[in-house]
N, C-alpha and C positions, 0 to 999 in steps of 0.2 A: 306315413311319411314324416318324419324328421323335420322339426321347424328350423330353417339357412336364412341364409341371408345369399347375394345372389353365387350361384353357385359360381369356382374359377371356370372360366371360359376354355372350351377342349378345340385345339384345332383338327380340321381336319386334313388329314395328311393327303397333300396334291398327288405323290407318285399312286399313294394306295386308290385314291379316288379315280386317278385316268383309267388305273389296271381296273376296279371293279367297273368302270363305264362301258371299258372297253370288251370286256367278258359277256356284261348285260346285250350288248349290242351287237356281239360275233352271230356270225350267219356259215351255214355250208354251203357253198359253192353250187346249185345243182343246175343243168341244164338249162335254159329257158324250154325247150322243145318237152320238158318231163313237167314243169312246174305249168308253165303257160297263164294263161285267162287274161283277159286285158287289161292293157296299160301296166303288166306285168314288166319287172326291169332285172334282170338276171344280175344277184349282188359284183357279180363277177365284172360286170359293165360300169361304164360312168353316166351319172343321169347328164341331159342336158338340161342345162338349167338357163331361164333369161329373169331378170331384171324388168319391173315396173316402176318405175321411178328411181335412178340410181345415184342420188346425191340426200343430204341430209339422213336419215335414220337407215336409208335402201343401202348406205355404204357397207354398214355392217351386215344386214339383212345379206344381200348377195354375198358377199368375205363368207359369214359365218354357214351359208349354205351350202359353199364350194366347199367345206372342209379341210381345210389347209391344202385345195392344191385334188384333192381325191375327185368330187365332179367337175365336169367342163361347164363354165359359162359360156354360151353359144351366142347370148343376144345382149342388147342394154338399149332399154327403152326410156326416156327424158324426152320433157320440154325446154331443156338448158341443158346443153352440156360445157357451157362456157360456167357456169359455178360450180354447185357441192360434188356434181357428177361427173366433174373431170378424173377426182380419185378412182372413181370405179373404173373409166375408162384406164387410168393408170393401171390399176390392179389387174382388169382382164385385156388385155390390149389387141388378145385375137378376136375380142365378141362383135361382133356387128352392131351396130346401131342404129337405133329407128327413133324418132319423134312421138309417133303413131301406134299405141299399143296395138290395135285393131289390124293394121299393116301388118308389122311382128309377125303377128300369131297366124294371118293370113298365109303369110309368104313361107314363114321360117317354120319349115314342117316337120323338123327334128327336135324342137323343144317337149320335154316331158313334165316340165314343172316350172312355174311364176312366182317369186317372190314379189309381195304389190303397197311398196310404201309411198304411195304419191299421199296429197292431203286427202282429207277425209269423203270427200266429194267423189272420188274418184274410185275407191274403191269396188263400191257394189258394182258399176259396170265394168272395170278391168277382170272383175273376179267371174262375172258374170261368163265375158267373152269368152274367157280360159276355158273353165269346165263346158262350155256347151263346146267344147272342140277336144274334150275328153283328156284336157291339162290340169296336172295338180296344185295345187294355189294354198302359199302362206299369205297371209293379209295380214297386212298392222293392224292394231287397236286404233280407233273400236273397228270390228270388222265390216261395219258401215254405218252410211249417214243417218241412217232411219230404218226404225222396228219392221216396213215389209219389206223392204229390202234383207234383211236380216234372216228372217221367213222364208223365204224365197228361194235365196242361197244355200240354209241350211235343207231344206225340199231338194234343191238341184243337188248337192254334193252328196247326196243318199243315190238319188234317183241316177245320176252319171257314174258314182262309183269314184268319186275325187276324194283323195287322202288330202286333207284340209286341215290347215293348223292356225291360227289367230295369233300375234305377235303379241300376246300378253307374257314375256318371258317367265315373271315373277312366280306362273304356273308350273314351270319345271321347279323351283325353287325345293331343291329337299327338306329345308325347313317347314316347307307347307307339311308335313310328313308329322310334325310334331304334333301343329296346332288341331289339325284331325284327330291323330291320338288323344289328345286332352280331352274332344268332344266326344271322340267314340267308348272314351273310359268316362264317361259323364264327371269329368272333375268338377265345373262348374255348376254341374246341374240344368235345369231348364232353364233354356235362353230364351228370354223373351223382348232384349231390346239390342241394340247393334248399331254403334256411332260410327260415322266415315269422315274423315276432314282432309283438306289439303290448302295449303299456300297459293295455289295455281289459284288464275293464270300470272303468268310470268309473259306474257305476253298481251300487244293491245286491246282492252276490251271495255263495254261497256260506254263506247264513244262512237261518234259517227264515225261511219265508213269513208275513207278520204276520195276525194273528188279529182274522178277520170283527169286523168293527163298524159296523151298516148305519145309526148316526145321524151316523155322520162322509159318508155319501154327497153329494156335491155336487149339488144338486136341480135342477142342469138336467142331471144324465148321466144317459142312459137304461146304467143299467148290465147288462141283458139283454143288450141289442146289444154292448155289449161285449164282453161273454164270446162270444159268438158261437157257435163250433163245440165253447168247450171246458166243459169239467164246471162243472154249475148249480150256484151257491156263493152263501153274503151275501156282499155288497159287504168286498172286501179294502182297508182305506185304503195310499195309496203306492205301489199299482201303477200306476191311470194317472195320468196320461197317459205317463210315463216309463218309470218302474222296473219296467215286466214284463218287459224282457230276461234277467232272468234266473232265471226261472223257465219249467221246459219246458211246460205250459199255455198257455203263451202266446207266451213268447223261444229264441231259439236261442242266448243266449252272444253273448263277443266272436266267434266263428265267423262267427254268421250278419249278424252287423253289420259290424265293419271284414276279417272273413273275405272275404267278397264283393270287395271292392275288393284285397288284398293279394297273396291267392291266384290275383287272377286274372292278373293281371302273368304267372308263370311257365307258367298254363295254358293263355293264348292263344299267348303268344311261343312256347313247348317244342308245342302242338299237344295239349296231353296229353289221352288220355282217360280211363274209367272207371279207380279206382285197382284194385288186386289185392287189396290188405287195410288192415286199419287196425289200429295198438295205440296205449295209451293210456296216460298216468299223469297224474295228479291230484293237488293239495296236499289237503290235510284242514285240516279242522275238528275240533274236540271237542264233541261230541252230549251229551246230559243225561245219557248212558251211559257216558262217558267214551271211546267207539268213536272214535278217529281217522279217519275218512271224513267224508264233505260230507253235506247233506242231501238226498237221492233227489229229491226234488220240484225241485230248482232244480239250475243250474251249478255247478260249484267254483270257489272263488276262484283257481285258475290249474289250466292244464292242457299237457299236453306231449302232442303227436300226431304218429306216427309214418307215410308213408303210402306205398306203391310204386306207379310206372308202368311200363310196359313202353317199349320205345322206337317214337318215332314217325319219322314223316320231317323232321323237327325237330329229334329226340331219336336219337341212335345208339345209344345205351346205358339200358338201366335207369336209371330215378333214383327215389330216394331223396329226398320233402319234410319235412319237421319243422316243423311250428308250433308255437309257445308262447304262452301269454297269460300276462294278469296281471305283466305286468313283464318276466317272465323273459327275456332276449333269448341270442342266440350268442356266442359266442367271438368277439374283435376280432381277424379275420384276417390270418397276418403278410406278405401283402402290400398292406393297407392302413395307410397309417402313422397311427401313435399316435393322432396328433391329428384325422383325420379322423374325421364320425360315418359311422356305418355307417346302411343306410336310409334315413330322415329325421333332422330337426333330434334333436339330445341322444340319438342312438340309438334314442326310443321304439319308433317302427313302421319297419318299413321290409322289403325284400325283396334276399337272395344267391343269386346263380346262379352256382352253382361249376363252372368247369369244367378241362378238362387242364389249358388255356392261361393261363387268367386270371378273373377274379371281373367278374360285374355286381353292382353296388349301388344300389338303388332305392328310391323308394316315392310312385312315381305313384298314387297312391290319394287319393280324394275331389276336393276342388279345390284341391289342393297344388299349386303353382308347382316345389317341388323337380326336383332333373333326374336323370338314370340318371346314373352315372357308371361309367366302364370302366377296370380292374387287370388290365393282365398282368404275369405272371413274369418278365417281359424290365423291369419297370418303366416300361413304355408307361402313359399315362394318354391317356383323351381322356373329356371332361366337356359333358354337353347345353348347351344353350342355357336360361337361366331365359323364362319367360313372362308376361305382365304379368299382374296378377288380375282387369284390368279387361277381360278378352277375353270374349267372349258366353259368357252365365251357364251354368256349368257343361260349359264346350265345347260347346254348343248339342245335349246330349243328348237332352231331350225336344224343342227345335225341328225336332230329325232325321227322329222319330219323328213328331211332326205330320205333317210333309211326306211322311215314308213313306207313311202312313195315307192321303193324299189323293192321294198318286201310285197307290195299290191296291198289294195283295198280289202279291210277286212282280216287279215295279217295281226299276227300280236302284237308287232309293231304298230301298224295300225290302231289296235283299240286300246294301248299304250298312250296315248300323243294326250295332254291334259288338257288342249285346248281345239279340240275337234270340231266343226260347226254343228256337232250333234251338243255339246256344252257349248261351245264359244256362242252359238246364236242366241239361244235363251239368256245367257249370260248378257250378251247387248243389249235384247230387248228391254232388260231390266236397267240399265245403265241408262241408256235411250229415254226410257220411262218420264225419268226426271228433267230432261228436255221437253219432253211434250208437255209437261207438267209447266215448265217454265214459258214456252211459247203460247201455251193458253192464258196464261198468267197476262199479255198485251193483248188480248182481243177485246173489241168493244162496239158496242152497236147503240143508236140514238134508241130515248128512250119516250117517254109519253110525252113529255115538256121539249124534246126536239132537242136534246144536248145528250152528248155522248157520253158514255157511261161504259165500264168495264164490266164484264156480268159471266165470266170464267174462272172470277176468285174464291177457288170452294175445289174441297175434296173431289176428284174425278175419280170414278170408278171402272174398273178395266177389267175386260174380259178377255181374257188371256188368248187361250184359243180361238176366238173367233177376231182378236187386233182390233178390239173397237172400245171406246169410252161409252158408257150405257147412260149416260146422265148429263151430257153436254155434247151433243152431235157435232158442232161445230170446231169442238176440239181434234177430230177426227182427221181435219186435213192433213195435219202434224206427222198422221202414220207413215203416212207414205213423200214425195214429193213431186215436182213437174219435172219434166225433162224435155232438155233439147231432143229436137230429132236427131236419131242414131247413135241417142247415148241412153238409152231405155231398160230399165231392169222391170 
C-alpha cells in the first residue's frame, strides 16, 4: 500500500444504497399455510407492532419500525402521554393506548412484536413479559439493568424462539464493515490493548438524588408504573423523563448508554468474549461528611474501568480495554498527528484499537456519519468513506428486525440482525461488568478498630459462565437486583 495522506472522502450514493437495501431485503411472497411454524408472519401481511414506552427515544423506535407507513402500530404503551409521547400518539393515531405494559399485552392479543424504550429499569421485565407470550422484542441499549437479567433473556429468546434485536444502531453501521476488514486482514497486527472514552454524562450525576416531593408530580404520570420493578418511593421531581440515568434504581451510567454503542465496536470486530475481571477508580464528590467518595445510590461524576479478555480467533493475544467517562479521554497517540482528533469530532467519544502494527481510530456509534480511520507505524493511513445522514433512518436497524420477525426465527434474516440477544447479551454483560466494578468500588464493612473501612478496592475476578466474582462474594449482589412484586425477571 501506497503512503496518503487522508484519502478524498467517496460518498455514497442514497438512490444506489435504497436499491441495493432494498434487493438485500426482497422476500417471495409464499403462503403462510406452505411456510408455516410459529410466530411465523407471511411477508405478504402487516406485523402488528405496539410500543413500550412511546415518547423520548420510543418516538423514533416505533416511526422507524412501522416502515414509512408498511406495518400497523396497533398499541402505545406510556406512563405520560401528556409529554414526549404525545408525538407517537400523533403519528399512530388509530393505536390504542395503555399505561400498563402487563395489560397491553394481556388484552391486546393481535400484537406480534414490542419495541421497549422506557428507562433502563424497565426493560428486563417489559422484554421479559413479551416473549414469555411468544412476542418479538427490540430493546434499547443497554438491553438491561444487570448481567442476570441479561442471561436470562438471552436463555428465553432461544428457548421461545423470539427474533430479538438490542437498539445499539451503530451495529448496522456499514462502516463497522471496514474496521473488521482491517482486523481480519491483520493490518494492525496483535491487539493487545483497546481504549474506550466518552463525554457522557450529559446529564445529572454523581450528586444526591433530589428529595420526594409528590405536589410537583405531573398529573397525567402514573408514577407507580414508573417505578416499576424498583423500590416504592414518593414521586422524586427531575428524574423523568430524563435524568434517572444516573442513578442505579433506575440508570446504568454513561456505561450503559453510549457504553452500548462504543464498546461494541472492539467486541464484535476482536470477537471478544466474557471479560476475566474488572477494576475500577472513580472521581469523588465531598459528602455532608466531608468523605471524598460519590454518593452510593447513583454514578460518579467519572469513572476509569479497567477490563481483561483472553484471546479469540480474532484476538491472538490477551487484551487489555479501559474506558473513561466524564470527559476523561487517552493520551493523543504518537502515531497520530497533533492535529487529528482521535475517535470522533474534538476527541469527545470515540474508540483505539492498538495493535503491534498500527492503531484504529473510530467511533461508529449512534448515527454518526464519522469514518474509522487506519495508523500504521510504517506511516501508512488509509481513511473510510463518509456516508450521507440521509441513508435509511438509523441504517434500517429496527426495519431489519421487522423483516426478521416476519421472515420467523431462525430465517436468514434472522441470523442476519448484528445485535441478536444471542450477541447483544454477552455484549451487555461486558458493559454491565464495569458497573459492578463501580458499585463494589462503595462497599464497606467495620473493621478490627470499629470504624468503617472500604475493602472491594481491588481487581475482581469474574467467571463468566457461571455470573459470579470468585474473589469478593459480596460483590455479587450487583448481578442481579430486588424487585418489586410483579415486576420479577
Amino acid at each position: 500500500m501506497k503512503k496518503s495522506d487522508k484519502n478524498k472522502s467517496t460518498k455514497i450514493n442514497r438512490r444506489d444504497f435504497v436499491k441495493k437495501t432494498a434487493l438485500a431485503s426482497s422476500v417471495f411472497i409464499i403462503p403462510r399455510h406452505v411456510l408455516g411454524g410459529p410466530g411465523y408472519i407471511a411477508p405478504s401481511d402487516r406485523l402488528n407492532i405496539a410500543a413500550i414506552g412511546a415518547g423520548g427515544k420510543g418516538i423514533s423506535d416505533i416511526k422507524n419500525a412501522s416502515v414509512m407507513g408498511r406495518e400497523r402500530v396497533a398499541a402505545l404503551c406510556d406512563v405520560d402521554f401528556t409529554g414526549t409521547a404525545a408525538k407517537s400518539v400523533e403519528n399512530f393515531p388509530k393505536a390504542k393506548l395503555y399505561d400498563d405494559f402487563r395489560v397491553m399485552l394481556d388484552k391486546k392479543k393481535n400484537i406480534d412484536a414490542v419495541t421497549i424504550s422506557t428507562p433502563d429499569h424497565v426493560h428486563g421485565p417489559a422484554a421479559k413479559w413479551a416473549m414469555e407470550r411468544g412476542i418479538h422484542v427490540y430493546v434499547q441499549k443497554p438491553m438491561t439493568h444487570n448481567i442476570k437479567e441479561a442471561r436470562t433473556l438471552t436463555q428465553m429468546a432461544r428457548t421461545n424462539k423470539i427474533v430479538s434485536q438490542m437498539g445499539n444502531q451503530g451495529g448496522s453501521n456499514p462502516l463497522l464493515g471496514m474496521v473488521q476488514r482491517w482486523i481480519d486482514e491483520d493490518k494492525i497486527g496483535a491487539v493487545s490493548k483497546v481504549q474506550v472514552w466518552t463525554n457522557r454524562p450529559v446529564w445529572p450525576q454523581g450528586i444526591e438524588m433530589p428529595k420526594p416531593d409528590a405536589s410537583l408530580k405531573p398529573a397525567g404520570l402514573n408514577w407507580d408504573l414508573w417505578l416499576g420493578p424498583a423500590t416504592e418511593r414518593e414521586f422524586v421531581p427531575n428524574l423523568h423523563p430524563f435524568n434517572w440515568r444516573g442513578w442505579w434504581d433506575f440508570g446504568t451510567g454513561a456505561l450503559g448508554d453510549v457504553g452500548c454503542h462504543l464498546i461494541d465496536i472492539p467486541f464484535r470486530t476482536l470477537n471478544l468474549k466474557y471479560p476475566t475481571d474488572a477494576e475500577c477508580s472513580v472521581a469523588s464528590v465531598f459528602s455532608k461528611m466531608w468523605t471524598p467518595d460519590y454518593y452510593p445510590e447513583g454514578c460518579p461524576p467519572s469513572s476509569f474501568i479497567t477490563l481483561h479478555f483472553d484471546a479469540t480467533d480474532k484476538s491472538k493475544s490477551p487484551i487489555e480495554m479501559t474506558w473513561s467517562d466524564g470527559g476523561i479521554r487517552p493520551s493523543h497517540p504518537d502515531i497520530i498527528p497533533a492535529n487529528d482528533d482521535i475517535g470522533g469530532k474534538n476527541s469527545a467519544n470515540g474508540v483505539l484499537i492498538i495493535g503491534e502494527k498500527g492503531i484504529i481510530s473510530t467511533n461508529i456509534n449512534d448515527s454518526s456519519p464519522l469514518m474509522p480511520k487506519l495508523y500504521l507505524n510504517d506511516g501508512t493511513t488509509e481513511f473510510g468513506p463518509e456516508v450521507e445522514e440521509d441513508l435509511e433512518p438509523e441504517y434500517g436497524h429496527q426495519r431489519k428486525w421487522v423483516d426478521a420477525c416476519k421472515a420467523g426465527f431462525g430465517s436468514p434474516e434472522h441470523l442476519a440482525l448484528t445485535s441478536s440477544f444471542d450477541y447483544a447479551g454477552p455484549m451487555t454483560e461486558t458493559v454491565l461488568m464495569g458497573n459492578l466494578a463501580i458499585r463494589s468500588y462503595m462497599l464497606q464493612k467495620e473493621n478490627a478498630e470499629g470504624a468503617m473501612e472500604f475493602f472491594a478496592r481491588k481487581k475482581l475476578l469474574w467467571d463468566g459462565e457461571n455470573m459470579r466474582i470468585t474473589n469478593m462474594e459480596e460483590a455479587n449482589q450487583f448481578v442481579g437486583r430486588t424487585y418489586r412484586k410483579g415486576w420479577e425477571v
